[in-house]
TIVO-693972 format. One record per residue: x, y, z of N, C-alpha, C, CB in turn; residue number from 1; residue in one letter. Coordinates in nm, 4 decimals. Glycine has a CB too. Layout:
NODE       n_x       n_y       n_z      ca_x      ca_y      ca_z       c_x       c_y       c_z      cb_x      cb_y      cb_z    n  res
NODE         X         Y         Z         X         Y         Z         X         Y         Z         X         Y         Z  NUM    a
...
//
This chain:
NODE       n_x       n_y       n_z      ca_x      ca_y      ca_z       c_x       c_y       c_z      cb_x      cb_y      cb_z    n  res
NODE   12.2267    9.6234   10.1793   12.2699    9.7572   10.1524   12.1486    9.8455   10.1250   12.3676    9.7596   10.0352    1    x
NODE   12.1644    9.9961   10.1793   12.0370   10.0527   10.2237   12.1057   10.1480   10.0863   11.9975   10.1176   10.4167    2    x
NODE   11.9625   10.1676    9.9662   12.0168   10.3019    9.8413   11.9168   10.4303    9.8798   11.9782   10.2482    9.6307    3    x
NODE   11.8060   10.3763    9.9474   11.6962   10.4864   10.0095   11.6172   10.4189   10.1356   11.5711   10.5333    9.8827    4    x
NODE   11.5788   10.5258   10.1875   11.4720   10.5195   10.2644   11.4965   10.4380   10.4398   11.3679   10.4397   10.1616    5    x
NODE   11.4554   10.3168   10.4250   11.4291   10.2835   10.5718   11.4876   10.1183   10.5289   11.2329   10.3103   10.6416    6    x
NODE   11.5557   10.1103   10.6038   11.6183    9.9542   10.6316   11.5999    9.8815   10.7258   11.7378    9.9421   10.6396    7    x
NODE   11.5527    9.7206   10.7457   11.5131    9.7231   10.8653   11.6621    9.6501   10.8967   11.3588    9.6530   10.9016    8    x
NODE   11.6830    9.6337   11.0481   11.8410    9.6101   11.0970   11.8248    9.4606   11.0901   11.8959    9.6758   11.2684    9    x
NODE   11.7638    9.3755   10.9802   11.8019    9.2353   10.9324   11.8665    9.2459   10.8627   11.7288    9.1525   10.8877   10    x
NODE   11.8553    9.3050   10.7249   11.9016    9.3563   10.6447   12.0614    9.3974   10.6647   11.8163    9.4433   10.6250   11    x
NODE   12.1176    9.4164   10.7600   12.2661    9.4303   10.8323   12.3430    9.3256   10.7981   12.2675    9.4328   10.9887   12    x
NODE   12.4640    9.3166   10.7180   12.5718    9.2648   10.7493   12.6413    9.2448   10.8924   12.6351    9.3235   10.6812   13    x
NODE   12.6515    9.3583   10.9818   12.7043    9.4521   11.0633   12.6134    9.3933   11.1893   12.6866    9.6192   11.0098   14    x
NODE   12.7064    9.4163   11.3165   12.6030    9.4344   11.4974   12.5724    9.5704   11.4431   12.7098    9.4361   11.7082   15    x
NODE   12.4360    9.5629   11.5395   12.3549    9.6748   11.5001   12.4023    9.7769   11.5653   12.2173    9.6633   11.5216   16    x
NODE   12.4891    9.7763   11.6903   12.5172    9.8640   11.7361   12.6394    9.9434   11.6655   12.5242    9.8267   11.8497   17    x
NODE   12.6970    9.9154   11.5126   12.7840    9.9682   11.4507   12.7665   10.0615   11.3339   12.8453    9.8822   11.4261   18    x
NODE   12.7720   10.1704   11.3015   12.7218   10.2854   11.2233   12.7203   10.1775   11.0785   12.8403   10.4506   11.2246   19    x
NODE   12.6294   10.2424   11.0329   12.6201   10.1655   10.8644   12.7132   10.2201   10.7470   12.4583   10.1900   10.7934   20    x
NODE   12.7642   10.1850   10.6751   12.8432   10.2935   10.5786   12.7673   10.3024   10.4573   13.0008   10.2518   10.5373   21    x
NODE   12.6115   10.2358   10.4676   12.5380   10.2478   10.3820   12.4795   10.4086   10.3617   12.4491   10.1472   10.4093   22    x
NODE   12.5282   10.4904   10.2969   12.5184   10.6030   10.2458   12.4554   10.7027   10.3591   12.4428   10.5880   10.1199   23    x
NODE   12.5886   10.6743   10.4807   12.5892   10.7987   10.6092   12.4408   10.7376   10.6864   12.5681   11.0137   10.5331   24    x
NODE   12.3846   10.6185   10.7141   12.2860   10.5929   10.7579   12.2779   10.5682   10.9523   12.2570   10.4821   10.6646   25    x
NODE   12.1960   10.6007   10.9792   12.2074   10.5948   11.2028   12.1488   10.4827   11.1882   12.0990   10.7274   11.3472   26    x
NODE   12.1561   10.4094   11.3060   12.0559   10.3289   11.3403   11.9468   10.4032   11.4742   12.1356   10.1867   11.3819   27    x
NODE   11.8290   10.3961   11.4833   11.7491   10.3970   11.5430   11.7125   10.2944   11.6088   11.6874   10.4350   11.4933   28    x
NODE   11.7293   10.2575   11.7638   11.6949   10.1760   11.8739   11.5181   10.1322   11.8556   11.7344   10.2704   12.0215   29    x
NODE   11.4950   10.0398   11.8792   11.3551    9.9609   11.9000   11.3193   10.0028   12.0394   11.3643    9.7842   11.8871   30    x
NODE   11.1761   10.0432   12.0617   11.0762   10.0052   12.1678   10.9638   10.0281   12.1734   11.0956   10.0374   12.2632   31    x
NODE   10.8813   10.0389   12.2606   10.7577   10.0760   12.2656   10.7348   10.2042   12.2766   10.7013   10.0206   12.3499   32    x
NODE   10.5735   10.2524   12.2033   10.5193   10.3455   12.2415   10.3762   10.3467   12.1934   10.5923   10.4447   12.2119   33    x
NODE   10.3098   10.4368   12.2699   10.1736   10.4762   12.2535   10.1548   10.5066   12.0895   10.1411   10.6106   12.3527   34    x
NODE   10.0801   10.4226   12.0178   10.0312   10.5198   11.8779    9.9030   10.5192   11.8326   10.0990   10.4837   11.7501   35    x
NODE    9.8628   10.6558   11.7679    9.6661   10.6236   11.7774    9.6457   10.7935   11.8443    9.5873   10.4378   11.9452   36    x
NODE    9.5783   10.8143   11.8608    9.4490   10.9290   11.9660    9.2872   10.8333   11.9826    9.3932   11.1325   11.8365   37    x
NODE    9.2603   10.9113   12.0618    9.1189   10.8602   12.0874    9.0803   11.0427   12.0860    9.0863   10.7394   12.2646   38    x
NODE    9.1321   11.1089   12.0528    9.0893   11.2115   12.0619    9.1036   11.3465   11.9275    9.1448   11.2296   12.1819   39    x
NODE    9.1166   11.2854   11.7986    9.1657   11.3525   11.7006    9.0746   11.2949   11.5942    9.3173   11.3394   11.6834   40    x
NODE    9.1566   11.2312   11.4742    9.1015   11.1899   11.4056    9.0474   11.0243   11.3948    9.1631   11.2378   11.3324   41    x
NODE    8.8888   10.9993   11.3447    8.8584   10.8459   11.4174    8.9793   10.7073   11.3282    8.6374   10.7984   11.3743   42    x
NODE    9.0352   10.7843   11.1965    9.1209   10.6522   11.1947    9.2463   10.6539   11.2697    9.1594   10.6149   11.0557   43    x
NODE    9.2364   10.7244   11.3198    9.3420   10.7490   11.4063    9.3227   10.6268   11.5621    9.3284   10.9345   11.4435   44    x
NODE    9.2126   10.6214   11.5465    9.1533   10.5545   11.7140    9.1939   10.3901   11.6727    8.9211   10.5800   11.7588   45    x
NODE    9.1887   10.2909   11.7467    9.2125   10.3515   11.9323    9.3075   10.3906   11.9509    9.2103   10.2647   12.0558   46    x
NODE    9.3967   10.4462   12.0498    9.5544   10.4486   12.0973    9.5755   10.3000   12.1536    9.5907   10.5762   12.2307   47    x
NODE    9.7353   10.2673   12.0875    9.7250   10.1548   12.1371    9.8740   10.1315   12.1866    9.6643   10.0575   12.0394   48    x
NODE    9.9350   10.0248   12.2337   10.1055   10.0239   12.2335   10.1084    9.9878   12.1140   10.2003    9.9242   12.3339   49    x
NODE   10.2229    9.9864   12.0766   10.3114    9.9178   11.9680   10.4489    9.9280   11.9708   10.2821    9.9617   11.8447   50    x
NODE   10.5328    9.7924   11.9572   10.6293    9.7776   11.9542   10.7202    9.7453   11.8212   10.6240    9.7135   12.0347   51    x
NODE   10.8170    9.8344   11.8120   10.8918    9.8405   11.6784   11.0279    9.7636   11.7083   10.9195   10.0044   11.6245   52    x
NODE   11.1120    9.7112   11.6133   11.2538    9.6504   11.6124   11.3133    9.7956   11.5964   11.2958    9.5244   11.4794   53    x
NODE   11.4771    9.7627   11.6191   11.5888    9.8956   11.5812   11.5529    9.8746   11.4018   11.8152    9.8577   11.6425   54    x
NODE   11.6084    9.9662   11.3532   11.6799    9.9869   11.2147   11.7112   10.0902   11.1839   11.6240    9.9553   11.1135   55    x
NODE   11.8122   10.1007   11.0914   11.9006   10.2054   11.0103   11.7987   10.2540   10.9171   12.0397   10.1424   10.9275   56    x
NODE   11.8124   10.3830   10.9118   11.7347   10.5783   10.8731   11.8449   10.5903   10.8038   11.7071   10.7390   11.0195   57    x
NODE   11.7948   10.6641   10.6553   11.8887   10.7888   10.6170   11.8712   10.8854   10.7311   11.8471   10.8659   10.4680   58    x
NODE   12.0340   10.9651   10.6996   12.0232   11.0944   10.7822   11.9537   11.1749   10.7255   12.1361   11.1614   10.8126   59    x
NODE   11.9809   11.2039   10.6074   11.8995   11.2776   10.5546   11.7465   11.2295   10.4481   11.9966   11.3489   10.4936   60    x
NODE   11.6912   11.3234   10.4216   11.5600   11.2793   10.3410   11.5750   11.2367   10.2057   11.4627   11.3879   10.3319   61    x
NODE   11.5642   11.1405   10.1742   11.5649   11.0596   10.0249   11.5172   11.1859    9.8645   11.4055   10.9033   10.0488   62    x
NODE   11.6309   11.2604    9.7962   11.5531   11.3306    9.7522   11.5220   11.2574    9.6033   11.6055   11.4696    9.7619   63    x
NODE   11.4279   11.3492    9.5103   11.4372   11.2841    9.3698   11.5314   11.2777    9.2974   11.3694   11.3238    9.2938   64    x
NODE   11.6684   11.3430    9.3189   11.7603   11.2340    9.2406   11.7997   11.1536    9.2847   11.8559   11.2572    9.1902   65    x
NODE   11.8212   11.1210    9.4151   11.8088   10.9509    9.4568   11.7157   10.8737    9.4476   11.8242   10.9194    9.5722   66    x
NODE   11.6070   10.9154    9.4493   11.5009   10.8280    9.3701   11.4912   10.7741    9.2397   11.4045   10.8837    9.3672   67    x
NODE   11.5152   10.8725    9.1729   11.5183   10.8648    9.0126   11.6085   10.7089    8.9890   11.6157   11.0285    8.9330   68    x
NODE   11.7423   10.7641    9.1121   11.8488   10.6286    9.0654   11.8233   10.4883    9.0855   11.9772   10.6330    9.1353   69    x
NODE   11.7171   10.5190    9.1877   11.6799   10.3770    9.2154   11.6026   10.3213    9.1493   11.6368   10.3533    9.3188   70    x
NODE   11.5000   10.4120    9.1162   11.3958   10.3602    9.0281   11.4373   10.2951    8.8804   11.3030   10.4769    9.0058   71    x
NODE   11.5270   10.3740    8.8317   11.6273   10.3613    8.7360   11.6954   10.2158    8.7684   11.7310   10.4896    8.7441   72    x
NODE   11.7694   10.1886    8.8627   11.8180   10.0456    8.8946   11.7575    9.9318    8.9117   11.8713   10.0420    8.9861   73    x
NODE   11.6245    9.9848    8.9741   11.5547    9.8491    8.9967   11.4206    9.8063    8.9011   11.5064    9.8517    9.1498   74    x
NODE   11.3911    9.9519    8.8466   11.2230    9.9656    8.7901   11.1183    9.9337    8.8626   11.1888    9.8851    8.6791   75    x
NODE   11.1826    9.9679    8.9960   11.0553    9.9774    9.1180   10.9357   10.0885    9.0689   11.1292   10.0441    9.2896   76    x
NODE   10.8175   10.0474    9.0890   10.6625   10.1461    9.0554   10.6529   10.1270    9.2041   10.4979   10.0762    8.9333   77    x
NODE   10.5358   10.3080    9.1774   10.5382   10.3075    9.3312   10.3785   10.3101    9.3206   10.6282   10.4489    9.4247   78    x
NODE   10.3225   10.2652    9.4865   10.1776   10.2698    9.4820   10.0957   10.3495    9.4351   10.1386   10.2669    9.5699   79    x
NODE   10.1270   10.4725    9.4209   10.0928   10.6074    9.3206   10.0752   10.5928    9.1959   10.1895   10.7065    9.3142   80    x
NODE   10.1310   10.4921    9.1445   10.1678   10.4900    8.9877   10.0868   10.3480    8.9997   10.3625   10.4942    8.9236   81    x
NODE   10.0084   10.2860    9.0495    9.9631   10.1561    8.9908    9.7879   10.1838    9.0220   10.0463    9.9992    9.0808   82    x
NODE    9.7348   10.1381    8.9433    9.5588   10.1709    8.9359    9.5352   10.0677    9.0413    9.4558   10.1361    8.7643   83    x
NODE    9.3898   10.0863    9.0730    9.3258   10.0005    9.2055    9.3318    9.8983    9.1131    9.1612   10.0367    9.2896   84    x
NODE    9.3093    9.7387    9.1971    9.2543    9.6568    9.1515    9.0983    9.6370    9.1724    9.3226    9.5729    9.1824   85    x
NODE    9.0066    9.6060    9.0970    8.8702    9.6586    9.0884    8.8110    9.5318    9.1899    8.7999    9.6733    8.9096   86    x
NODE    8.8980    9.3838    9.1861    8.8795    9.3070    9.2966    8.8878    9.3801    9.4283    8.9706    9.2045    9.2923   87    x
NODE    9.0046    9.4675    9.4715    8.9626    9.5048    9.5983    8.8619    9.6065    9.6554    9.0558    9.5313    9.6424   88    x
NODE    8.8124    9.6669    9.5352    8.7097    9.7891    9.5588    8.5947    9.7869    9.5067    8.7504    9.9067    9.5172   89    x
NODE    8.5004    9.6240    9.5315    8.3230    9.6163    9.4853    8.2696    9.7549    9.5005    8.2145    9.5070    9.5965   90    x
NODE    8.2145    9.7409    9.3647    8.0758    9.8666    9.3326    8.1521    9.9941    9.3071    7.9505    9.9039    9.4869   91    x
NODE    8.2785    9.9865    9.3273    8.3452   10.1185    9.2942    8.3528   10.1713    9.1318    8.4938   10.1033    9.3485   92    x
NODE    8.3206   10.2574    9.1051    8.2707   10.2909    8.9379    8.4500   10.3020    8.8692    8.1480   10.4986    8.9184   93    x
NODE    8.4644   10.2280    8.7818    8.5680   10.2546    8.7128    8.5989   10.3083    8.6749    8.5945   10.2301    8.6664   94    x
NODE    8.5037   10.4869    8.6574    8.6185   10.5552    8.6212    8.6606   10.6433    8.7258    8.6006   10.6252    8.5019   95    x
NODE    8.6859   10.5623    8.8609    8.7184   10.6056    8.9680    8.8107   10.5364    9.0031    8.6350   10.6165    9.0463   96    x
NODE    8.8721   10.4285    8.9567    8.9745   10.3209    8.9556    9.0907   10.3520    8.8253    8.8878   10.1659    8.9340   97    x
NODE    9.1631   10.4487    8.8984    9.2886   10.5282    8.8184    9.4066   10.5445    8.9289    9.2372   10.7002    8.7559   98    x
NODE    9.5554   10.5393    8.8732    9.6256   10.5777    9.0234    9.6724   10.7103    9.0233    9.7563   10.4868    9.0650   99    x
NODE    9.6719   10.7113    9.1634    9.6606   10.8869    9.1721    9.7599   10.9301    9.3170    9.4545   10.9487    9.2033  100    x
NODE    9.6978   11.0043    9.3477    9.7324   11.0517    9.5109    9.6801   11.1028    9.5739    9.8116   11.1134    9.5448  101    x
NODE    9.7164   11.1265    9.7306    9.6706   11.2989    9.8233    9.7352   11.4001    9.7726    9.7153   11.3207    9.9953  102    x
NODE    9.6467   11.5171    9.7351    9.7659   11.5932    9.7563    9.7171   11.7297    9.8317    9.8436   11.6210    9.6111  103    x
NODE    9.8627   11.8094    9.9314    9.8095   11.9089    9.9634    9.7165   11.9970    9.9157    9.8736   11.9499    9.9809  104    x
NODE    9.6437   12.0342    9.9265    9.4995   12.1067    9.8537    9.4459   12.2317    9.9579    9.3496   11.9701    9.8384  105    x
NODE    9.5469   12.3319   10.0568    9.4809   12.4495   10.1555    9.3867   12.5179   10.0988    9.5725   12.5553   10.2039  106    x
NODE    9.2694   12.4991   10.1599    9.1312   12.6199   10.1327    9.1454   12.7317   10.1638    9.0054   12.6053   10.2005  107    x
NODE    9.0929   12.8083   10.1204    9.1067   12.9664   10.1023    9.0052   13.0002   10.2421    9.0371   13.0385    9.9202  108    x
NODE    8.9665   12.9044   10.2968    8.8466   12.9733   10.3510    8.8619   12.9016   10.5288    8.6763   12.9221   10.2418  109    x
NODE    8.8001   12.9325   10.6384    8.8116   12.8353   10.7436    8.7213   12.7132   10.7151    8.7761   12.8995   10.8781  110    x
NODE    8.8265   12.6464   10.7624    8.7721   12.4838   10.7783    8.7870   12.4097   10.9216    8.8620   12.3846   10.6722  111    x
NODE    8.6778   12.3394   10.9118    8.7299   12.2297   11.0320    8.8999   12.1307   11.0380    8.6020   12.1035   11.0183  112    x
NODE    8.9664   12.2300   11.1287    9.1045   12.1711   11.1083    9.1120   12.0483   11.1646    9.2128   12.2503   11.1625  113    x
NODE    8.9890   11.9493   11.2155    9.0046   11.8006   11.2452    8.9606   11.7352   11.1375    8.9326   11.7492   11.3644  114    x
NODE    8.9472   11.7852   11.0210    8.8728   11.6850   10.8854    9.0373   11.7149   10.7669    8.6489   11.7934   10.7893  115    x
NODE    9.0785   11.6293   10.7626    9.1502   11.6534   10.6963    9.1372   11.6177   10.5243    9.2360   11.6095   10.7647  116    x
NODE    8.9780   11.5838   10.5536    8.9461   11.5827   10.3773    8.9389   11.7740   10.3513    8.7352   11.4760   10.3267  117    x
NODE    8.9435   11.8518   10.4372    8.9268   11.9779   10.4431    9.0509   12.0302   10.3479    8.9219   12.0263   10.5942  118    x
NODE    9.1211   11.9558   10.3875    9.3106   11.9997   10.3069    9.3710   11.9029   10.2109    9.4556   11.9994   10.4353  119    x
NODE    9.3499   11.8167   10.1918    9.3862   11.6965   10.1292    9.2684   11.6920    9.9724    9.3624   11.5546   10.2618  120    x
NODE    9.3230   11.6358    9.8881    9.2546   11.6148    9.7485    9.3054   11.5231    9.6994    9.2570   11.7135    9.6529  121    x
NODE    9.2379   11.4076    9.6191    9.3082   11.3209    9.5455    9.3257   11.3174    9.4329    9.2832   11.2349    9.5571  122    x
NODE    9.4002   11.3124    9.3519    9.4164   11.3875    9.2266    9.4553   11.2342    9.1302    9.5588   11.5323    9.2392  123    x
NODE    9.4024   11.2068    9.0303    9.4583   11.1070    8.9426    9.5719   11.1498    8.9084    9.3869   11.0739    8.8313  124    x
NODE    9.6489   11.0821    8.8479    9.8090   11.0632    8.8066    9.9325   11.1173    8.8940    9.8298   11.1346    8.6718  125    x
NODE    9.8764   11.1846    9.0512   10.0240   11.2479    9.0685   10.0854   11.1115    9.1779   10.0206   11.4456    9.1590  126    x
NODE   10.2186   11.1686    9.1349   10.2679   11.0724    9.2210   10.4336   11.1338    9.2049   10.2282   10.8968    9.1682  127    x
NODE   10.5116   11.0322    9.2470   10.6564   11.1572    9.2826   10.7407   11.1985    9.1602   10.7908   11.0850    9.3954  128    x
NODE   10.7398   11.1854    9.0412   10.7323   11.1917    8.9102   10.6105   11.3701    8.8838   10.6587   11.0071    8.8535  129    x
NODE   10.4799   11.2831    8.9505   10.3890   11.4527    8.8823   10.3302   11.5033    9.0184   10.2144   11.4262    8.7388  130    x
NODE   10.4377   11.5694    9.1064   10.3494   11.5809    9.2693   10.2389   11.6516    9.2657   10.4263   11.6558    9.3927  131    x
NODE   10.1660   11.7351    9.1328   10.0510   11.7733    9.1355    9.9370   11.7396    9.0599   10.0635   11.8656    9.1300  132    x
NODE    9.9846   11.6150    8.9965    9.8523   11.5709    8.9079    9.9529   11.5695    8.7645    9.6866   11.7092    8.9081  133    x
NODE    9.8887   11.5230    8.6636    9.9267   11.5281    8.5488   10.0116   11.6345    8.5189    9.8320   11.5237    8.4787  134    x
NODE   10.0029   11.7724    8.5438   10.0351   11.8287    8.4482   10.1930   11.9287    8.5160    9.8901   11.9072    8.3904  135    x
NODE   10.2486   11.8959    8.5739   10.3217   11.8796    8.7501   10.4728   11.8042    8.6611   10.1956   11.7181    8.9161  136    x
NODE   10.5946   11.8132    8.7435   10.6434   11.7769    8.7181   10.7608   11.8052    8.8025   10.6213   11.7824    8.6251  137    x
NODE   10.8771   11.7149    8.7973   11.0073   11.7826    8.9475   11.0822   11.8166    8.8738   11.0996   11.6812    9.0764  138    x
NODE   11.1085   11.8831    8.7286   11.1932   11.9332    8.6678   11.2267   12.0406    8.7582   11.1586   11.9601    8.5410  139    x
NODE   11.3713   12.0478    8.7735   11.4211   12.1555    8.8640   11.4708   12.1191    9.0168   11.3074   12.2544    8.8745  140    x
NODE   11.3868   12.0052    9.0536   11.3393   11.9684    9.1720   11.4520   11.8690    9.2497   11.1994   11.9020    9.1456  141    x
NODE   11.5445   11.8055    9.1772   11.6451   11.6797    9.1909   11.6699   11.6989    9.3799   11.8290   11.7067    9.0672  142    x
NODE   11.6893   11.8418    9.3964   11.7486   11.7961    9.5459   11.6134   11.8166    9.6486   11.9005   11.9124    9.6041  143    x
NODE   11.5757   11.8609    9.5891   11.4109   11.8503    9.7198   11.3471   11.6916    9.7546   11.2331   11.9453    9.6267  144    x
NODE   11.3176   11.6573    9.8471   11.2366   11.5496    9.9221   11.1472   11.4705    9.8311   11.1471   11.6131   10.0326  145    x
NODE   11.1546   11.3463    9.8101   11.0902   11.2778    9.6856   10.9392   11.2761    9.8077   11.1852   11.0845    9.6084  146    x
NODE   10.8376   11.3151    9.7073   10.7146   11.2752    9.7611   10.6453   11.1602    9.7143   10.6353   11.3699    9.7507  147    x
NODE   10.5058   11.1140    9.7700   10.4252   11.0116    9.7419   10.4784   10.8926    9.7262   10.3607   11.0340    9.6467  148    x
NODE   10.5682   10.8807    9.8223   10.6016   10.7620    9.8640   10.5274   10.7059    9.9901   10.7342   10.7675    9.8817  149    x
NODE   10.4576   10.5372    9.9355   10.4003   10.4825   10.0412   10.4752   10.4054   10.1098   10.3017   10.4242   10.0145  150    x
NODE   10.4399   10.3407   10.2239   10.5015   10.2558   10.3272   10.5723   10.1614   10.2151   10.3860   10.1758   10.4454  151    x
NODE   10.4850   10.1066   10.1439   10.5364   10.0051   10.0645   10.6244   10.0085    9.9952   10.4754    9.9654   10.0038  152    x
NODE   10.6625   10.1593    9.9226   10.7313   10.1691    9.8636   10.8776   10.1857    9.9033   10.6833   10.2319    9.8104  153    x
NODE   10.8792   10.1941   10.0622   11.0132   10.2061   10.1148   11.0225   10.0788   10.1948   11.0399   10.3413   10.2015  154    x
NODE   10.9318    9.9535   10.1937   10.9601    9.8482   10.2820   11.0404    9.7535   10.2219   10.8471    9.7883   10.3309  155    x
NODE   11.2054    9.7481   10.2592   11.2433    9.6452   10.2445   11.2232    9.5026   10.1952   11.2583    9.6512   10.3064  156    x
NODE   11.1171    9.4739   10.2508   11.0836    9.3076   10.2261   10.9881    9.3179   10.0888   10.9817    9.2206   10.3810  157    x
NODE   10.9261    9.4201   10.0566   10.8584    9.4532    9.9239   10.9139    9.4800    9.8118   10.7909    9.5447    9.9304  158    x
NODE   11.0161    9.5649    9.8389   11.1201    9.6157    9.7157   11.2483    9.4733    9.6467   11.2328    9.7719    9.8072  159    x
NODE   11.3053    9.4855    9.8187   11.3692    9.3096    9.7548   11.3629    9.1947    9.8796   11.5797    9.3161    9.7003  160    x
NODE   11.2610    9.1545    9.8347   11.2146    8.9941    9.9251   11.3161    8.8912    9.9001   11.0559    8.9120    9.8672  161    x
NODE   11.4538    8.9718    9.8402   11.5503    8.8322    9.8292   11.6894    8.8340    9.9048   11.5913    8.8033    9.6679  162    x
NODE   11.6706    8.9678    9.9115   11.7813    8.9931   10.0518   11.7701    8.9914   10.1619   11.8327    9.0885   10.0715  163    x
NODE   11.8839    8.9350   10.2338   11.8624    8.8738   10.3859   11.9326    8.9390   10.4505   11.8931    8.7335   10.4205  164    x
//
């Protein structure tokens, strides 16, 4: 049973080809496609194929009061909210090992619109709780789009590795 985000179609009771009644969810068909540039940004490179399975999408975007509930149900933390481990980041100065985020950051001024450190800032503590840093907050916010959510935090097999 899908409460947010992205389900993959194992996760199905159901043939996949049958609508989910997991909270108005589509399924999305599997196949290939081109992903990458060789011509944009370099982590972006190489272009390559890649092939995806089907799975069931909310229709709509996961907002923070559906987040809240889940988080609330499960006491899922999200990658935002957990500090580096200092094992994976040698020589990195600790007081640079805090969890934080990207966050939109537009310059007042022209920038190179292929650097996207140009627009982007990382800010200690925000995450979908403080989308601007500490002092930030979604009071007000319940039906707008939960942000700073990572892959991980919506992957199935991460959240519950015990459902089949």
């Amino acid at each position: 049973m899908a409460e947010f985000g992205v389900a993959p179609a194992a996760h199905t009771q159901r043939p996949l080809h049958e609508p989910s009644p997991d909270r108005g969810m589509i399924f999305i068909p599997g196949g290939t496609f081109r992903m990458g540039s060789d011509r944009h940004y370099p982590e972006e490179a190489p272009v390559h194929r890649v092939t995806v399975g089907g799975f069931w999408i909310d229709r709509t975007p996961v907002t923070n009061r559906d987040f809240r509930k889940f988080v609330n149900a499960t006491g899922h933390v999200t990658f935002a909210e957990i500090a580096p481990d200092p094992k994976d980041h040698p020589g990195a100065l600790p007081r640079m090992l805090k969890a934080g985020s990207l966050v939109l950051a537009p310059p007042k001024h022209a920038v190179d619109l292929r650097n996207w450190g140009e627009w982007w800032a990382f800010k200690f503590g925000a995450n979908w709780r403080r989308p601007y840093g500490p002092r930030s907050s979604i009071s007000g916010l319940d039906d707008h789009p939960v942000v700073h959510i990572a892959y991980r935090d919506a992957d199935w097999k991460v959240i519950f590795p015990f459902e089949k």
